[in-house]
VMD Tcl script that draws the C-alpha trace (Angstrom):
set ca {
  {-13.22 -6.22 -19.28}
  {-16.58 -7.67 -20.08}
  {-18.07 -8.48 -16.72}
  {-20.97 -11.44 -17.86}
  {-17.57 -13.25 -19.90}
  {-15.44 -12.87 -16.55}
  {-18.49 -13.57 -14.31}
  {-19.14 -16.88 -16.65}
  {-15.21 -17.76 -17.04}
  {-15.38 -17.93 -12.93}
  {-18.65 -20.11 -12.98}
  {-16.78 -22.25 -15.87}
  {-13.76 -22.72 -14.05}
  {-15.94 -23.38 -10.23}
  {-17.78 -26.02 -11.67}
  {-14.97 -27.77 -13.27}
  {-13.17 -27.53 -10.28}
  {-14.90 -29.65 -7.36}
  {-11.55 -30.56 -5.32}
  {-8.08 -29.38 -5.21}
  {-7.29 -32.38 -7.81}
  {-9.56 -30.64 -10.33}
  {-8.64 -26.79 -9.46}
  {-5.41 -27.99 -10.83}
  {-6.50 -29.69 -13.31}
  {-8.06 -27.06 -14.86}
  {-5.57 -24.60 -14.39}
  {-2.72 -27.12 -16.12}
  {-4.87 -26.81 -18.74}
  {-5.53 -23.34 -19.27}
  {-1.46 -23.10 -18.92}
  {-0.48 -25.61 -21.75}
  {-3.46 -24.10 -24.28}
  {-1.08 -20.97 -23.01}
  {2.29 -22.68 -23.83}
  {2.93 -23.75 -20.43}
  {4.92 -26.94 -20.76}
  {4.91 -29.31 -17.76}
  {7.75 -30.51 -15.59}
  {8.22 -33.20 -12.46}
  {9.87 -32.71 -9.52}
  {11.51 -35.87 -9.51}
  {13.49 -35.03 -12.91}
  {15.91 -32.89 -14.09}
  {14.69 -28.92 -14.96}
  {16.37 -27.64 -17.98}
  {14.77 -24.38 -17.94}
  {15.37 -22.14 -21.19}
  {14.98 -18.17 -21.09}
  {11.75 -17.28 -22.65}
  {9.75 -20.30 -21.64}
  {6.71 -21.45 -19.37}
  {6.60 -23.66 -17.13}
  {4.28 -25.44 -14.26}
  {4.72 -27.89 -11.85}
  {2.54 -30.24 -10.28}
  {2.57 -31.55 -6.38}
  {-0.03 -34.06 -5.17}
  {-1.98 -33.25 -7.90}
  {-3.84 -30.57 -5.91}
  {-1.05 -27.54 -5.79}
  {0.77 -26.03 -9.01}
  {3.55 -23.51 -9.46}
  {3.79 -21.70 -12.87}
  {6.44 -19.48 -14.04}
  {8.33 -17.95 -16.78}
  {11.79 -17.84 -17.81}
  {13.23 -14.30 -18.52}
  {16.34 -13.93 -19.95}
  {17.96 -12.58 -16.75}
  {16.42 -13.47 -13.39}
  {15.90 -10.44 -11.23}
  {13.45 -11.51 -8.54}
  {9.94 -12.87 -8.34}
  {6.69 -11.53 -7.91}
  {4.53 -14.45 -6.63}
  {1.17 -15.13 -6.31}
  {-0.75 -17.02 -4.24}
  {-4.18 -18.77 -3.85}
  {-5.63 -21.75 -2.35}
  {-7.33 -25.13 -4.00}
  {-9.32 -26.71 -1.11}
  {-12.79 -25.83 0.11}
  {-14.77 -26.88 3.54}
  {-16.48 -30.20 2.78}
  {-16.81 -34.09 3.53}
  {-14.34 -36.34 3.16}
  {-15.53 -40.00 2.12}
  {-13.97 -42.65 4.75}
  {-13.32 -46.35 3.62}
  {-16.23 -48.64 4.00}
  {-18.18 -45.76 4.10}
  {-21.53 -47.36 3.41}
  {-23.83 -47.63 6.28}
  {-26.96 -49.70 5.18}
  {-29.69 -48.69 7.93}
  {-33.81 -48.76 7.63}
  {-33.65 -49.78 3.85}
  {-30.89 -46.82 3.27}
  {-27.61 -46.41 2.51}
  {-26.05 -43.26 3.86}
  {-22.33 -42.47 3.80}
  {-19.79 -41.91 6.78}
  {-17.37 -38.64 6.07}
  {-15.07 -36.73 8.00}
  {-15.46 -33.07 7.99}
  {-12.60 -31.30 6.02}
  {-11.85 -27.62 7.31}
  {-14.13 -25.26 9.42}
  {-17.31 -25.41 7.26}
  {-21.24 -24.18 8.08}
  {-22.57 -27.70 8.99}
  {-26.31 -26.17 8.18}
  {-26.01 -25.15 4.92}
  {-24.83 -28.67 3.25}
  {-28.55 -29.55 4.49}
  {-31.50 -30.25 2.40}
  {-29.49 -29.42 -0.87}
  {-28.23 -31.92 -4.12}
  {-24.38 -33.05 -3.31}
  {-21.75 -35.14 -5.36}
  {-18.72 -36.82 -5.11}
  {-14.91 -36.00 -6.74}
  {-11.57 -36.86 -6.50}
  {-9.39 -39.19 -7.14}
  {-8.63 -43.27 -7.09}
  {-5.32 -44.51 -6.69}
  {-5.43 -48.04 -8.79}
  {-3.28 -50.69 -9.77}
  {-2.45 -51.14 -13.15}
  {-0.15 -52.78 -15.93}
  {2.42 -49.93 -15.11}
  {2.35 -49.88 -11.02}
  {-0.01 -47.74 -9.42}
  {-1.60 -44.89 -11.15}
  {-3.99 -41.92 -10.09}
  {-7.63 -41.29 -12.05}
  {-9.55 -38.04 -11.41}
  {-12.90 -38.92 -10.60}
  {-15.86 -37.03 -11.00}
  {-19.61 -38.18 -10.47}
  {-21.06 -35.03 -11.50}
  {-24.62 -35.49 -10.88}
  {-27.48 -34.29 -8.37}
  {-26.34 -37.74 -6.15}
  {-27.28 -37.34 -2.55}
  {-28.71 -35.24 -0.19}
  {-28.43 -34.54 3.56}
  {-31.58 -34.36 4.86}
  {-32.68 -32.24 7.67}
  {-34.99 -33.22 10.52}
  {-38.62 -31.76 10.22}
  {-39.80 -29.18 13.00}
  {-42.52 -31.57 14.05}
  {-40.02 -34.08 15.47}
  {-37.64 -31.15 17.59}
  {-39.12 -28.36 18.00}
  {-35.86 -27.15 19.56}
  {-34.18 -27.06 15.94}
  {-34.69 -22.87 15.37}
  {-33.12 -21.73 18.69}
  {-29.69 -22.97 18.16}
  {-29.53 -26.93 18.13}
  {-25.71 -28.62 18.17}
  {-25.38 -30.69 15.05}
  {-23.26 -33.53 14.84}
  {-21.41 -34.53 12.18}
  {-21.35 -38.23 12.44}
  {-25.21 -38.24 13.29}
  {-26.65 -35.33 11.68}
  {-24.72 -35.29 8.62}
  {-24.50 -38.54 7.15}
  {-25.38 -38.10 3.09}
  {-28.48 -39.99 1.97}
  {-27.08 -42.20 -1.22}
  {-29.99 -44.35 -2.03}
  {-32.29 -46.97 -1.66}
  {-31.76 -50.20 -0.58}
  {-28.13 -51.49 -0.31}
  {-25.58 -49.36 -2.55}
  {-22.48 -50.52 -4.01}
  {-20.90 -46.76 -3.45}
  {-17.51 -47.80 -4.69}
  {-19.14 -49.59 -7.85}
  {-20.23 -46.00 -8.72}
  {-17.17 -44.13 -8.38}
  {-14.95 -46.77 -9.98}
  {-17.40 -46.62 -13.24}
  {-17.28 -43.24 -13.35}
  {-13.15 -43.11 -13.41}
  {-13.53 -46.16 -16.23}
  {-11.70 -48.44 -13.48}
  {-12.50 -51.98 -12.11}
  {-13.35 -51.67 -8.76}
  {-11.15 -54.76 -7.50}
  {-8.46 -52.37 -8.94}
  {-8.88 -49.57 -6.01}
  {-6.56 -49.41 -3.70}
  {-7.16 -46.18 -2.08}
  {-9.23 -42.86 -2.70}
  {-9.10 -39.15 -1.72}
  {-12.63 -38.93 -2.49}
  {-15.11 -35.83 -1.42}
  {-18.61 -34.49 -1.07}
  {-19.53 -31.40 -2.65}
  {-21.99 -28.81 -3.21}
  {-23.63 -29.22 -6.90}
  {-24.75 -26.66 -6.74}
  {-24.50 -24.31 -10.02}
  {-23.32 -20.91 -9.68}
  {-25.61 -17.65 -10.38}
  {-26.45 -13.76 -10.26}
  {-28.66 -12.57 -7.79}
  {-29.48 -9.06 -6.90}
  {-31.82 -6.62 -8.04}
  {-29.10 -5.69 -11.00}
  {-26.96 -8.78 -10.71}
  {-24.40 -7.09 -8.47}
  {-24.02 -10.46 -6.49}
  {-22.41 -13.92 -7.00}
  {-24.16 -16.85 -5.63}
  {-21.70 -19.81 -5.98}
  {-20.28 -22.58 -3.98}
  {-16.14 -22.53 -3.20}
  {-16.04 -18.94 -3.59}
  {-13.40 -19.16 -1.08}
  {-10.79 -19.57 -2.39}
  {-11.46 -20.19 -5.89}
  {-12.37 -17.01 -6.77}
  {-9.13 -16.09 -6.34}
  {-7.53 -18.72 -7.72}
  {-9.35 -18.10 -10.83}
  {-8.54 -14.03 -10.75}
  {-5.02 -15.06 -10.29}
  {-5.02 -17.58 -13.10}
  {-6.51 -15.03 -15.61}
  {-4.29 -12.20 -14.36}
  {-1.32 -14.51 -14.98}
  {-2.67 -15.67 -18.36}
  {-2.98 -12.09 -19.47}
  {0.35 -10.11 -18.34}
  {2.23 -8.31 -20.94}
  {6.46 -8.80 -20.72}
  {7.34 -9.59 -16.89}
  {10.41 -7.54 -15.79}
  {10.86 -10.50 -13.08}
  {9.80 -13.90 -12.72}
  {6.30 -14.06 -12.56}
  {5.31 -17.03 -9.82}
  {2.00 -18.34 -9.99}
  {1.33 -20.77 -6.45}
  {-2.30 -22.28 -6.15}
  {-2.11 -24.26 -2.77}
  {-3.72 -27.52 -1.11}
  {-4.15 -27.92 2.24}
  {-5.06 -24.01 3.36}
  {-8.30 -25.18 5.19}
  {-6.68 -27.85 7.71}
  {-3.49 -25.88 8.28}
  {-0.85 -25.89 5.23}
  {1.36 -28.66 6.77}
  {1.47 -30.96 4.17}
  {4.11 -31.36 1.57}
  {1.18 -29.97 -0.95}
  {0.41 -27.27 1.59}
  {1.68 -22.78 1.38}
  {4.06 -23.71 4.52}
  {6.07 -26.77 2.95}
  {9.30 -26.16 0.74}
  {7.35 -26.72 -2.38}
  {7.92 -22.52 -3.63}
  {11.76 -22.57 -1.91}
  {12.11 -25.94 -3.93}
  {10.93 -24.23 -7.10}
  {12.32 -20.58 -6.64}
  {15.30 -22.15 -5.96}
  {15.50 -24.64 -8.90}
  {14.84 -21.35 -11.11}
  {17.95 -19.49 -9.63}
  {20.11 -23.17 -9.93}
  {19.29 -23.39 -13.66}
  {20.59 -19.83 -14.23}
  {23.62 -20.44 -12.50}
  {23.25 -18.07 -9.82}
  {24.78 -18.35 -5.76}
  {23.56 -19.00 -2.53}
  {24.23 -15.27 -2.34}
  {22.28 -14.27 -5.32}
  {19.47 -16.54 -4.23}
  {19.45 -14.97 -0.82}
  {19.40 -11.47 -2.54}
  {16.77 -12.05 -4.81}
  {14.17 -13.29 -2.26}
  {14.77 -10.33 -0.37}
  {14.02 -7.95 -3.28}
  {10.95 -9.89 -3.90}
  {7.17 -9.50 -3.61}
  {4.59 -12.20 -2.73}
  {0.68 -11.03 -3.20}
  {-1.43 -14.02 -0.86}
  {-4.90 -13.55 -2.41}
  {-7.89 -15.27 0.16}
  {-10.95 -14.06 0.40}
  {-12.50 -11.58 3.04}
  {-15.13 -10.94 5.21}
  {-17.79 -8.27 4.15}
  {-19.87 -6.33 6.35}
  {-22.78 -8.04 6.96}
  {-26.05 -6.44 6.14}
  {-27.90 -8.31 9.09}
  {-25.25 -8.61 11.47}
  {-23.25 -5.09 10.68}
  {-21.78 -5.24 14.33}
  {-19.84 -7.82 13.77}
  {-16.97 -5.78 11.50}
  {-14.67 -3.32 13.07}
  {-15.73 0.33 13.32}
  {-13.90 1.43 9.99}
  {-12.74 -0.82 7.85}
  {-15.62 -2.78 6.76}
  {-15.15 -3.99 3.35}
  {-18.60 -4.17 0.76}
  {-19.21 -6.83 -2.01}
  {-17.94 -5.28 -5.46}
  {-16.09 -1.96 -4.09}
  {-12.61 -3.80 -5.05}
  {-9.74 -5.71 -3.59}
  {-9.34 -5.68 0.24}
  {-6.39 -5.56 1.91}
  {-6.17 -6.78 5.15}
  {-4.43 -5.98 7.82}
  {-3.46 -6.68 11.54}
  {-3.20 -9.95 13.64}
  {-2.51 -13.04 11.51}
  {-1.86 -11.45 8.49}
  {1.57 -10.78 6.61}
  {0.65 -7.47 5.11}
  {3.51 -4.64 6.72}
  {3.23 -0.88 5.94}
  {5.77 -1.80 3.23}
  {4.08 -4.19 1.30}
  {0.78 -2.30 1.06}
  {2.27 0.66 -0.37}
  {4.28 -1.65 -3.08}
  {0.87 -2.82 -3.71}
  {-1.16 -0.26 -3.58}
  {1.19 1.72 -5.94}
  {0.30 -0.78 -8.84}
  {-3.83 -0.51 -7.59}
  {-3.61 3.52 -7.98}
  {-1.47 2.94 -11.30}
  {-4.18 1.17 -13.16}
  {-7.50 3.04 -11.46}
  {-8.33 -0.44 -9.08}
  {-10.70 0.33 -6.68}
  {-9.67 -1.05 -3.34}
  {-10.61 -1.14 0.42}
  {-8.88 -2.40 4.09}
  {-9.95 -4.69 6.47}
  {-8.98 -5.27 9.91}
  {-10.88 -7.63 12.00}
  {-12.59 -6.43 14.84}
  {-10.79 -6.00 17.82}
  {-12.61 -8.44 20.22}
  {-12.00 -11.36 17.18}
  {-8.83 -13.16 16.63}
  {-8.52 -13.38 12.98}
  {-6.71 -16.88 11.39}
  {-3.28 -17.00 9.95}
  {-3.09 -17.28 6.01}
  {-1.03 -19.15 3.56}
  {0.65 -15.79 2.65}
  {2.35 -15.86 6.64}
  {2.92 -19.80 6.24}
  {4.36 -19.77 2.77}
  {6.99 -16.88 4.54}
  {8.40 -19.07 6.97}
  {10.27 -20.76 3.98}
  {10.48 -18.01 1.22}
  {10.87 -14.45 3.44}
  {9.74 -11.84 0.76}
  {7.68 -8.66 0.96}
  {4.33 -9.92 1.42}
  {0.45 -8.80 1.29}
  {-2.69 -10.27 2.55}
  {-5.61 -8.98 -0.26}
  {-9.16 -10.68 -1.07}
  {-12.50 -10.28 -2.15}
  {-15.29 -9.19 -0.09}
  {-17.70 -12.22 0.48}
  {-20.66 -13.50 2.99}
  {-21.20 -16.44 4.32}
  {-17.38 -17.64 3.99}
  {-17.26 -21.54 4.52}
  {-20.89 -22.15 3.28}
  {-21.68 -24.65 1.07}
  {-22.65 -21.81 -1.22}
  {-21.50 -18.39 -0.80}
  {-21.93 -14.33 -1.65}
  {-19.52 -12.12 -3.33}
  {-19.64 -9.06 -5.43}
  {-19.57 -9.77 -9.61}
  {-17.41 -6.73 -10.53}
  {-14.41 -7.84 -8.26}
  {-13.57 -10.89 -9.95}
  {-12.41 -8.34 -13.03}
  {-10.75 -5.99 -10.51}
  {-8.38 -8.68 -9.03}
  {-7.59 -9.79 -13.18}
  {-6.81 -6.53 -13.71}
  {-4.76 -6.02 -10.70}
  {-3.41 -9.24 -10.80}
  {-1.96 -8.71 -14.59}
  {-0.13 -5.59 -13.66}
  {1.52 -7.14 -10.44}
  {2.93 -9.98 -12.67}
  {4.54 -8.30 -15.06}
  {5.72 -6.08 -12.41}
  {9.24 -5.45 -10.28}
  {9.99 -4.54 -6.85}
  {13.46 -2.39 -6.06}
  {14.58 -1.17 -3.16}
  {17.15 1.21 -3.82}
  {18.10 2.38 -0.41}
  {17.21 1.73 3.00}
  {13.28 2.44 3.12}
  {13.10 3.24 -0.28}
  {11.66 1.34 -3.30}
  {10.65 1.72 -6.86}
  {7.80 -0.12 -8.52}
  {8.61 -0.69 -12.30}
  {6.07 -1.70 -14.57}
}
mol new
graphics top color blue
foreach p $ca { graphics top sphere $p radius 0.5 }
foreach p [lrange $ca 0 end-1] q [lrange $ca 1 end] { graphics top cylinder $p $q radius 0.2 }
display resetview
């Protein structure tokens, strides 16, 4: 695989991707030009053996699949569509000293320092009346808009040795001049009136362009590595499998970063809703729905933490993952990987000559749950917890490795067209 055309495909897809509403996008795209054909939830699925299929909920989560001729299982998986950011509040323009700055609520666990001093935008989407009822517009102002400007030294000198920022002081984005119409701007660039708006799930984010660094270009510099870095591997991996011998479940979630529990989110019924629609239109049982989840194999691809090469105390003893040494699997507290699932997946890894590493957190650090765990409180399969090895996770921009975005492709075309079997009690076979 030709690591400048994955390294670019990732950039490609990152910068057309500034919310969960455009991750989605995107990948619905990438699917049809495939011969994905679309369905909605709230019709009737006719599902015909050999065909592709996505589904859309929120706008900001998909599902894709195929249709084998016989359905024998699933091998799912699973990324997120949401990134740390800002989320823009109504009336959010604050006109102060000949300014207008905007008011936001913080959306997931982000860095608050390093959205400082760097060129922002907004995305997402309007929800506006029109001739046929209400209707949704992706929105995108794709420009170097606003900035959130940091205090100088000379006026706290306090600001090096570890000052509390707040967000509804500190980080308040700097729009413009005078008094701005900020809705005017973001109804223009969705070709709407802005009398027409009726609500918004509009964000700030990083415009930042993606980029090599490194003294060879071993590195990724890039903003919404996590998760879309996955999301993107998975995408291509599912794009590029050869004949599945199961059904091959693609799941990019909303909602990871505040929790999952939304209807959009890895812990609502949105993959039991579709897994079991796929069984339903097959004609198969309770029974042989039951059965088949049980003989199935979710991979829940997140990214991970890499050792740090200031702060190297910080990972565990062993177990400390570098940028572009392969997939990591991680294990222990908060994660779904078992003994089990590792060895199904590291029997594909070996297979195909993946490089891969484990990660455990270290033991005085509670690790968080991931959508892997939540999406198994509806759909109990054999699950794994894997990423790539990053720094800096929940920046505004953040470090990876370049190679592993080709690794998890690679790995994540063989898993696809992969199937799990347990043939006895403890024992399995991995087919493809």
């Amino acid at each position: 695989m030709n690591m400048q055309n994955t390294t670019q495909g990732l950039f490609d897809y990152i910068q057309k991707s500034p919310t969960s509403f455009h991750a989605v996008s995107a990948a619905a795209a990438a699917l049809e030009q495939a011969g994905y054909r679309p369905l909605l939830e709230s019709e009737r699925w006719d599902l015909q053996p050999g065909d592709r299929y996505y589904v859309t909920r929120n706008q900001s989560s998909l599902i894709a699949f195929r249709m084998p001729e016989r359905v024998e299982g699933f091998m799912v998986g699973a990324a997120h569509t949401d990134s740390p950011c800002f989320r823009i509040k109504d009336n959010a323009a604050v006109t102060v000293e000949g300014y207008t700055k905007l008011d936001a609520n913080k959306y997931g666990g982000m860095i608050y320092t390093s959205w400082l001093d760097r060129p922002l935008s907004i995305a997402g989407r309007l929800l506006v009346r029109s001739n046929r009822g209400v209707e949704s517009r992706l929105v995108n102002l794709d420009q170097d808009l606003m900035v959130i400007p940091g205090l100088a030294i000379h006026m706290d000198r306090s600001i090096n040795e570890g000052k509390h920022l707040s967000a509804q002081v500190d980080l308040m984005p700097l729009l413009g001049k005078g008094k701005v119409d900020f809705f005017s701007l973001a109804a223009e660039a969705a070709g709407v009136r802005k009398e027409d708006i009726l609500s918004h799930d509009l964000f700030v984010y990083n415009h930042d362009r993606g980029t090599r660094v490194g003294a060879e270009g071993e590195f990724i510099l890039c903003p919404r590595l996590d998760d879309l870095q996955c999301a993107y591997g998975l995408l291509e991996g599912f794009l590029r499998m050869e004949e599945p011998k199961a059904v091959p479940v693609l799941c990019l979630f909303d909602s990871e970063e505040i929790g999952s529990q939304t209807r959009q989110g890895a812990m609502s019924t949105f993959l039991s809703d579709t897994l079991r629609r796929i069984t339903g239109a097959v004609g198969l049982s309770e029974e042989d729905h039951l059965r088949l989840i049980a003989g199935s194999m979710m991979v829940s691809a997140d990214n991970a933490h890499g050792v740090h090469p200031n702060h190297p105390e910080k990972a565990a003893l062993t177990s400390r993952p570098k940028l572009g040494d392969g997939i990591v699997v991680k294990y222990g507290s908060g994660y779904c990987t078992s003994g089990v699932s590792a060895a199904l997946f590291l029997d594909i890894l070996e297979q195909a000559g993946i490089p891969y590493q484990s990660y455990f957190n270290h033991s005085d650090v509670t690790g968080g749950r991931t959508l892997g765990g939540l999406a198994m409180t509806q759909v109990p399969m054999y699950s794994v917890d894997i990423g790539l090895a990053q720094l800096a996770m929940h920046s505004a921009c953040e470090t990876a490795g370049t190679a592993d975005t080709g690794y998890l492709i690679d790995a994540m075309k063989r898993f696809f067209a992969a199937k799990v079997t347990e043939t006895d009690v403890g024992s399995y076979i991995v087919e493809g």
